[in-house]
C-alpha positions as CSV (number, residue, x, y, z in Angstrom):
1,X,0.0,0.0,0.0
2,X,3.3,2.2,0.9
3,X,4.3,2.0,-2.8
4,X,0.9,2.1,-4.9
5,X,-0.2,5.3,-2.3
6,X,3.7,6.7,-3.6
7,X,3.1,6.5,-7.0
8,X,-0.3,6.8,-7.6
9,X,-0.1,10.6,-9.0
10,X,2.0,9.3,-11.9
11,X,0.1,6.4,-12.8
12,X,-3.4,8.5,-13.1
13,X,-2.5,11.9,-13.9
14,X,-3.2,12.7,-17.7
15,X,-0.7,15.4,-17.4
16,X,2.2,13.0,-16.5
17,X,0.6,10.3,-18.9
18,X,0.5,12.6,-21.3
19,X,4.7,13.6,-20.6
20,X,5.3,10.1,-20.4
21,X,3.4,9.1,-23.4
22,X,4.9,11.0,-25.9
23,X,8.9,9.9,-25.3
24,X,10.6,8.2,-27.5
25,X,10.7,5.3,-26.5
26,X,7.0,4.6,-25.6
27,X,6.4,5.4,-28.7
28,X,9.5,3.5,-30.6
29,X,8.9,0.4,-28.2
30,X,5.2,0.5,-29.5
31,X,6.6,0.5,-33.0
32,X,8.5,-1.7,-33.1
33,X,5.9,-4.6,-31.2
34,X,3.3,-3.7,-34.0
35,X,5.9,-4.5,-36.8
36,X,7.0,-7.7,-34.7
37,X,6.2,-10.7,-36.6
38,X,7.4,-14.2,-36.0
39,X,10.4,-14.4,-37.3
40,X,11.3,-11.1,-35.4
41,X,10.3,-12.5,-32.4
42,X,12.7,-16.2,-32.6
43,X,15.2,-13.2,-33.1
44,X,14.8,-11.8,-29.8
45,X,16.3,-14.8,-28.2
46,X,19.0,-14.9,-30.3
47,X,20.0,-11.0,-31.3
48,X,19.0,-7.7,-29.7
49,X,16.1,-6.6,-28.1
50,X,12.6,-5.2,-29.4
51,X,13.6,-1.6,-29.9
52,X,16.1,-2.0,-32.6
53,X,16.7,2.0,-33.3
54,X,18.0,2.1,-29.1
55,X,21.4,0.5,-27.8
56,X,22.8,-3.5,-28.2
57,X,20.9,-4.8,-25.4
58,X,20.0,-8.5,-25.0
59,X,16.8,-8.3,-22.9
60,X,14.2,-11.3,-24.8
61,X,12.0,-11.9,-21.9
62,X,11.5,-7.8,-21.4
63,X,11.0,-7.9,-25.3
64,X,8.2,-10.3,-24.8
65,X,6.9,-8.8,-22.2
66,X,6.3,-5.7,-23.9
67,X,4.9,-7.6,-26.5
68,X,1.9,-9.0,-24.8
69,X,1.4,-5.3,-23.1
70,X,0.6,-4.2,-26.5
71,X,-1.5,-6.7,-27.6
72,X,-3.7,-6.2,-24.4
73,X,-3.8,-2.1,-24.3
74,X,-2.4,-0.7,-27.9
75,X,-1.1,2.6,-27.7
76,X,-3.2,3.2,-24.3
77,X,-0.2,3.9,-22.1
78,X,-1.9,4.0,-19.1
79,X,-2.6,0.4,-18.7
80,X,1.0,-0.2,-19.2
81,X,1.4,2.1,-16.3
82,X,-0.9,0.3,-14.7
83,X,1.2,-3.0,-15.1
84,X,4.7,-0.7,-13.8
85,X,2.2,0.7,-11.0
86,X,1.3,-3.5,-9.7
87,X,5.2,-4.5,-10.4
88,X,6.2,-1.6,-8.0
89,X,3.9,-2.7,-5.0
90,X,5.5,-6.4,-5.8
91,X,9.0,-4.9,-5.3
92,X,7.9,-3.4,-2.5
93,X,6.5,-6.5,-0.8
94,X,10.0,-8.0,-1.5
95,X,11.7,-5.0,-0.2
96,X,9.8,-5.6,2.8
97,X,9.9,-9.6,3.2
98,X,13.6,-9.4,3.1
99,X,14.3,-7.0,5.3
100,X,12.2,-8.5,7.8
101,X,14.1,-11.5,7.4
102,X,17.6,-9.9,8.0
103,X,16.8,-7.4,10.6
104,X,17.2,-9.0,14.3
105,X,14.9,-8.1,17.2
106,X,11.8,-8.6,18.1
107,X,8.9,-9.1,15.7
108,X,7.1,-5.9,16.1
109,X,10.4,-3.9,15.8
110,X,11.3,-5.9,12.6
111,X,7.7,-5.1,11.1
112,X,7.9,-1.2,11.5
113,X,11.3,-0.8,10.4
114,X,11.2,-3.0,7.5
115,X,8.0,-0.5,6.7
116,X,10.3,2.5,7.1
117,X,12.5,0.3,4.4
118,X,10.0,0.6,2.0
119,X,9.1,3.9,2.8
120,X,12.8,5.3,1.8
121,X,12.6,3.2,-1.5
122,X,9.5,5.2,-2.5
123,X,11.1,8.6,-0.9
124,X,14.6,8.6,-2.5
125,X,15.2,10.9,-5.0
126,X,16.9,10.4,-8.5
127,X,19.5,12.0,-10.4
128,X,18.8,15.5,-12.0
129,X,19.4,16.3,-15.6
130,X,18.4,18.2,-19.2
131,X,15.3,16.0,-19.6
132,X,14.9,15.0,-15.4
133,X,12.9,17.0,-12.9
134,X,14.0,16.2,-9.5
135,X,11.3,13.4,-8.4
136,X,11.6,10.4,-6.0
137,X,13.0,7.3,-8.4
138,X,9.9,5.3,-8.0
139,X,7.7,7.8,-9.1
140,X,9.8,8.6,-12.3
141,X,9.5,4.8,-12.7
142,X,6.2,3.8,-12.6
143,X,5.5,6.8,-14.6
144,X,7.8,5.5,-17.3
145,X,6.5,2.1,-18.2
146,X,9.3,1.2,-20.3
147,X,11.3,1.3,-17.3
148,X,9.2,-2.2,-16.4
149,X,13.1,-3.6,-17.1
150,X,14.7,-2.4,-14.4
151,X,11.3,-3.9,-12.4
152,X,11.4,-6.6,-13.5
153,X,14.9,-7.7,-13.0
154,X,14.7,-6.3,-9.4
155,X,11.6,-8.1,-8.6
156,X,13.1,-11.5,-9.4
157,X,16.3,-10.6,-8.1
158,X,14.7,-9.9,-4.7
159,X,12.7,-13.0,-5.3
160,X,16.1,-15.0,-5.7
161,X,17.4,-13.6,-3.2
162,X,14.5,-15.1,-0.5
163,X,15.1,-18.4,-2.0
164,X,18.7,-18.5,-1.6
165,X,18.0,-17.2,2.2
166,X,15.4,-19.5,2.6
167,X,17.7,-22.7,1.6
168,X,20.9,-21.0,3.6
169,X,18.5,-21.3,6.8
170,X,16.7,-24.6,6.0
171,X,13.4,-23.5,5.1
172,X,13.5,-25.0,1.4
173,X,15.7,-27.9,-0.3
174,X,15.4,-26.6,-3.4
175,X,15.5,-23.3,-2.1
176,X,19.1,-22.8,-4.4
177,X,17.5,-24.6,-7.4
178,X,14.9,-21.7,-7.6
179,X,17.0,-19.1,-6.9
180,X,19.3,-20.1,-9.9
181,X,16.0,-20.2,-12.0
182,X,14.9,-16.5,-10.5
183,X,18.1,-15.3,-11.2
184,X,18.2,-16.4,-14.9
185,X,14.9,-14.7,-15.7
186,X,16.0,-11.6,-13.9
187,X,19.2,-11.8,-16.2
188,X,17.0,-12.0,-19.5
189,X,14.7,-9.2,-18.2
190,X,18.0,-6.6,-17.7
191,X,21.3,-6.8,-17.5
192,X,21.5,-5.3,-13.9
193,X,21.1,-9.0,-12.4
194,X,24.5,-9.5,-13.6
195,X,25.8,-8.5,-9.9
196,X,23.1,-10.8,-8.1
197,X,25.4,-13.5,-7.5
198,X,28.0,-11.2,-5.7
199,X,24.8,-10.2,-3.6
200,X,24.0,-13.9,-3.0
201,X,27.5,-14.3,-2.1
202,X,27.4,-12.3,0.4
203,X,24.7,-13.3,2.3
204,X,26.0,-16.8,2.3
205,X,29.0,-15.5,4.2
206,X,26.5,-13.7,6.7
207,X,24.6,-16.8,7.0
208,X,27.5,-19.0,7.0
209,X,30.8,-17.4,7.4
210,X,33.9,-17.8,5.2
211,X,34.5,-21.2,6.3
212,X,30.6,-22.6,5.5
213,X,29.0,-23.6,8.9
214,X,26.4,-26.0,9.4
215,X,23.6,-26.1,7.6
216,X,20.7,-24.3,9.7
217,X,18.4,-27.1,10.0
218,X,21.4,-29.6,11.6
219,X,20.6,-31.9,8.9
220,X,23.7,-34.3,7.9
221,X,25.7,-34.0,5.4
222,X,25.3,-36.7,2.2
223,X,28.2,-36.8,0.3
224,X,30.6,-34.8,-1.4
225,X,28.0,-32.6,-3.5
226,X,26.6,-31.6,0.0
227,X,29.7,-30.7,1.5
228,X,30.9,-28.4,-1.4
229,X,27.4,-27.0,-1.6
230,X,28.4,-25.8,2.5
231,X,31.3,-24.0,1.2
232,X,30.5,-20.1,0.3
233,X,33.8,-20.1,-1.7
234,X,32.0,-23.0,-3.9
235,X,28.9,-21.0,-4.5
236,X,30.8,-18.1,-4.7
237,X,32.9,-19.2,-7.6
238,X,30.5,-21.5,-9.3
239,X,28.0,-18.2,-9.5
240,X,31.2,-15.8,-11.3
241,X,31.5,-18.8,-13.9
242,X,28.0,-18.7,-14.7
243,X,28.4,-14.7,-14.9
244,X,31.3,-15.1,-17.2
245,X,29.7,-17.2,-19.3
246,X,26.8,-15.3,-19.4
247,X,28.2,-12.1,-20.6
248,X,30.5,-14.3,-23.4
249,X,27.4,-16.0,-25.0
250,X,25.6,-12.1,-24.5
251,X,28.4,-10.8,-26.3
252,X,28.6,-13.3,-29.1
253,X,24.8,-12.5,-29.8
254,X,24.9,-8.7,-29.2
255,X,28.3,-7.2,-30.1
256,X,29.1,-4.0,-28.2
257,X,26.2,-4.6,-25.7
258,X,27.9,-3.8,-22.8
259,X,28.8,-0.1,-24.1
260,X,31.8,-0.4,-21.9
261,X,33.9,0.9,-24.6
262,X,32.9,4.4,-24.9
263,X,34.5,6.0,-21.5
264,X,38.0,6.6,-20.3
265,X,39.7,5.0,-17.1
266,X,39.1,8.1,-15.4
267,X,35.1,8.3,-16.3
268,X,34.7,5.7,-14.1
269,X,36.5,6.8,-11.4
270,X,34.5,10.1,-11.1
271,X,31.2,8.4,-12.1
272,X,32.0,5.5,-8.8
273,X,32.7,8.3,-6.7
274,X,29.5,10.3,-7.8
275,X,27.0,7.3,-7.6
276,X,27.9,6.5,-3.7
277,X,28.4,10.1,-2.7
278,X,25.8,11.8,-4.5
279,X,23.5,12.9,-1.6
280,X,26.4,14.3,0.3
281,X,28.1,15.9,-2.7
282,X,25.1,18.1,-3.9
283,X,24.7,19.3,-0.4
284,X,28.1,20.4,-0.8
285,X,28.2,21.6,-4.6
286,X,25.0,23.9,-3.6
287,X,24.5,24.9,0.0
288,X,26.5,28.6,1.7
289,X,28.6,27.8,4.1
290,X,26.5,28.3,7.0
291,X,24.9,25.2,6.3
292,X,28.3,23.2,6.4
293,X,29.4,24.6,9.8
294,X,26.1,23.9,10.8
295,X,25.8,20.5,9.6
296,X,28.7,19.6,11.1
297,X,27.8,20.8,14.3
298,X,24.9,19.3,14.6
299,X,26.8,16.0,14.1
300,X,28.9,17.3,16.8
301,X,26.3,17.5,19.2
302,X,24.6,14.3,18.4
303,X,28.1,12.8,18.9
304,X,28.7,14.7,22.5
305,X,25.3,13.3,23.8
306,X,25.4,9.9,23.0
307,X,29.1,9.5,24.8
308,X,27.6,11.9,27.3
309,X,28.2,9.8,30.8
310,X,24.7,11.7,31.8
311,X,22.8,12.3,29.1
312,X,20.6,15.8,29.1
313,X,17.4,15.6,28.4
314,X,16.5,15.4,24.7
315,X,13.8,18.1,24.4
316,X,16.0,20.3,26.2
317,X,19.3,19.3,23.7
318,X,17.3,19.8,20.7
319,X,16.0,23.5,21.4
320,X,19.7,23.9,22.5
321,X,21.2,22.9,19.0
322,X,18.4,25.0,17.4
323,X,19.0,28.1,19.1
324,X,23.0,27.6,18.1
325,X,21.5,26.9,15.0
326,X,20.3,30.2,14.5
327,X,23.5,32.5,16.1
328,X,25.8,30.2,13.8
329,X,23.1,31.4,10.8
330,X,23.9,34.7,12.2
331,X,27.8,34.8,12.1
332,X,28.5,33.0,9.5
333,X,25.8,33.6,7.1
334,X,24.8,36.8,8.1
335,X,21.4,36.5,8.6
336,X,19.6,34.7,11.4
337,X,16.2,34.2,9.1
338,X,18.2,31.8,7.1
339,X,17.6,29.4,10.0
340,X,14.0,29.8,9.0
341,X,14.0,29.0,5.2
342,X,12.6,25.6,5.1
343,X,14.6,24.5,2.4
344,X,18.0,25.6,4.1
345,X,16.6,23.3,7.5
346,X,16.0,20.6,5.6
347,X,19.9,20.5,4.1
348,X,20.5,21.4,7.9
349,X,18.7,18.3,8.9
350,X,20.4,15.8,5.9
351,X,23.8,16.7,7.5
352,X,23.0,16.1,10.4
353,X,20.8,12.6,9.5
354,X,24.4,11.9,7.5
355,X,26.4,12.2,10.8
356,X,24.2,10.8,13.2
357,X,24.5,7.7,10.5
358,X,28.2,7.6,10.5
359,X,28.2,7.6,14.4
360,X,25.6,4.7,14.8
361,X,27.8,2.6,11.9
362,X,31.1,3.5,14.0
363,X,29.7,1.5,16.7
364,X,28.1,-1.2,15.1
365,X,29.4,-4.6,16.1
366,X,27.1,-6.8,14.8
367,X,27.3,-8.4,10.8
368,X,23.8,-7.7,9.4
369,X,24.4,-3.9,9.0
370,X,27.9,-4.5,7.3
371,X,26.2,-7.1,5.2
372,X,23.2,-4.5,4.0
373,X,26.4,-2.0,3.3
374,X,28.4,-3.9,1.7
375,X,25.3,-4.4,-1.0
376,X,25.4,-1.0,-2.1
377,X,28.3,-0.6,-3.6
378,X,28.1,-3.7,-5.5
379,X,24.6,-2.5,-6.8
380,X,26.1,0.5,-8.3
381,X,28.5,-1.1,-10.2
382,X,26.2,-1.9,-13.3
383,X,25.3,1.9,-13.2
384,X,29.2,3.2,-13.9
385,X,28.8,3.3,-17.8
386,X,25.1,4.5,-17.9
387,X,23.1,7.3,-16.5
388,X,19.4,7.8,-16.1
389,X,17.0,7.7,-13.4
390,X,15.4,4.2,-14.1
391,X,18.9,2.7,-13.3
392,X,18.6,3.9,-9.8
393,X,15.8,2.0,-8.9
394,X,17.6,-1.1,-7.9
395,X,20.4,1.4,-5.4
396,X,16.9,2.9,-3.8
397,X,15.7,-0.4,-3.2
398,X,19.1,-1.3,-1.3
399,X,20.1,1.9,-0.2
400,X,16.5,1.5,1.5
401,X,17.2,-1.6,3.4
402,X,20.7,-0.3,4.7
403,X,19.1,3.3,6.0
404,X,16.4,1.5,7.7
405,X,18.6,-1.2,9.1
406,X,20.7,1.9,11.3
407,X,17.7,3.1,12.5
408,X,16.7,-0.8,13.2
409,X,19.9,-1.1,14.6
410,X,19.9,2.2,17.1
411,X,16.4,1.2,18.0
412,X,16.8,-2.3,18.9
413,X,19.5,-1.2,21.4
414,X,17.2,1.7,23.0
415,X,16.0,-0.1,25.5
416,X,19.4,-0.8,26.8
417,X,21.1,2.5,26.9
418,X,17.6,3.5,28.9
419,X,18.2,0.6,31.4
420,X,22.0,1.1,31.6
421,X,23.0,4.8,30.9
């Protein structure tokens, strides 16, 4: 309900239909399905996708899927909106299933902040560019149908991503069977499910370690195909073969599909740095300076009350930081109002959200919130040769389950720190 409530605006607005509606390639995708005969479609498995006139890219499954979305509602975009709108809420049920499977803690506490996870998926905003108003990357999505790749391959990637958790712990036998199979059709959807196996890798060293513990139900082990199964390296490696051979046979059928060619060595450099610091960075790149000193001292005084021996009370501490708020508006920036300016508060507040994040990480001893962090990163990675705000729906789905899990993670030891100050 979280997501279909987010997005709804996009979905039945005629004025964003209408945007939407007349892009390229709504109207190329369309096209191209209603030339599509047979013998274009066998080709789809074995060449390049169903908008010829666009990039290389090998996606058959999203090529069919588009397809049948045309055969059901013609050039009446809005039920293929409709169809991005329903995918959405799926994602976020998946968004939602697996974070309440890795977040610890009682059941109630799991249930509200694995909510909060799927609130920040539909919250987080996109890049901004020549053809991009600024607009939460869900929104942007849904609104785009053609976009339904990226959904697509997130939705079974989330969906393999269960299975293989739900074998790790015991739940399912063939729980690694159907993650392969999940993981497969996310592959032939986008190629952003390339880095799923790195993802499943990791959580089979949080669920088992680097050495490969027992399995979670205690059940024996049968033979040598079980014991190798244990072993994360095994997994780890068999999973980067299949990738390799993936991207060989995508290759052979699609030559320049990766589009990898195009940059220089230090493109990507910039463009990694810019994907995983791109919140903080256009704080930086467009805020005065009073909002810097006053970021940073805000994260100063979260920092000097939660080391605080006796801790002051918090209504009293806020007001406190506010009114230094204000006099550091004053000196610095000249002007007390600015203190008042909603917009300047809330880049006051992101700072400050940014530093109380860093603190609660700098204590964290546990795995789970390493594990969610380490996903990021390795999400981005498909992202460093392309740019668009349909590419950043897969980092707001994960950079959705890492937020919440600090606030999981501060929450869950609340009690404690009240008990034991």
């Amino acid at each position: 309900m979280i997501g279909l409530a987010a997005t709804a605006w996009g979905v039945f607005s005629p004025a964003v239909l209408e945007h939407y509606s007349d892009s390229p390639d709504s109207v190329g995708i369309a096209w191209w399905v209603k030339r599509a005969g047979p013998p274009e479609m066998l080709g789809w498995w074995t060449g390049r996708w169903i908008q010829e006139d666009s990039p290389p890219y090998y996606r058959p499954l999203a090529s069919f899927l588009f397809w049948a979305e045309y055969r059901l509602f013609g050039m009446d975009f809005q039920g293929h909106v409709v169809v991005s709108w329903l995918l959405h809420a799926a994602v976020c049920a998946c968004v939602w299933l697996l974070a309440f499977r890795l977040y610890p803690g009682s059941h109630r506490l799991r249930v509200l902040t694995a909510l909060l996870a799927v609130v920040l998926v539909n919250v987080r905003l996109g890049p901004v560019g020549p053809y991009w108003q600024a607009a939460p990357v869900a929104y942007a999505v849904v609104a785009w149908w053609p976009a339904q790749t990226d959904q697509m391959s997130l939705l079974l990637s989330l969906l393999s991503l269960l299975a293989l958790d739900r074998w790790l712990r015991g739940e399912d036998g063939r729980g690694l069977l159907k993650a392969a199979g999940l993981w497969l059709g996310a592959l032939l959807f986008k190629e952003m499910a390339v880095i799923l196996p790195l993802l499943g890798w990791l959580l089979v060293v949080y669920r088992r370690g680097l050495g490969g513990g027992a399995p979670a139900d205690g059940a024996a082990e049968r033979g040598r195909a079980a014991r190798l199964l244990r072993s994360p390296w095994t997994l780890g490696l068999c999973a980067v073969a299949l990738c390799l051979a993936y991207l060989a046979l995508r290759s052979a059928m699609v030559p320049l599909g990766a589009a990898t060619w195009q940059h220089t060595p230090g493109y990507y450099l910039h463009k990694a740095v810019l994907l995983l610091a791109e919140r903080p960075r256009t704080l930086l790149a467009v805020a005065d300076r009073w909002v810097l000193w006053a970021g940073a001292l805000w994260g100063l005084g979260i920092a000097l009350w939660l080391r605080a021996a006796r801790r002051p009370d918090p209504v009293w501490s806020v007001l406190g930081m506010v009114l230094a708020t204000v006099l550091l508006a004053q000196v610095v920036g000249g002007n007390f109002a600015l203190a008042t300016i909603p917009t300047e508060l809330g880049k006051v507040g992101t700072l400050a959200l940014l530093a109380l994040g860093v603190l609660v990480l700098a204590q964290v001893r546990e795995a789970w919130p390493w594990l969610l962090l380490a996903m990021v990163p390795v999400v981005h990675v498909p992202l460093i040769g392309v740019w668009g705000p349909h590419y950043f729906y897969w980092p707001a789905a994960f950079w959705g389950l890492f937020n919440a899990g600090l606030w999981h993670y501060a929450l869950k030891r609340w009690p404690l720190r009240a008990r034991h100050p």
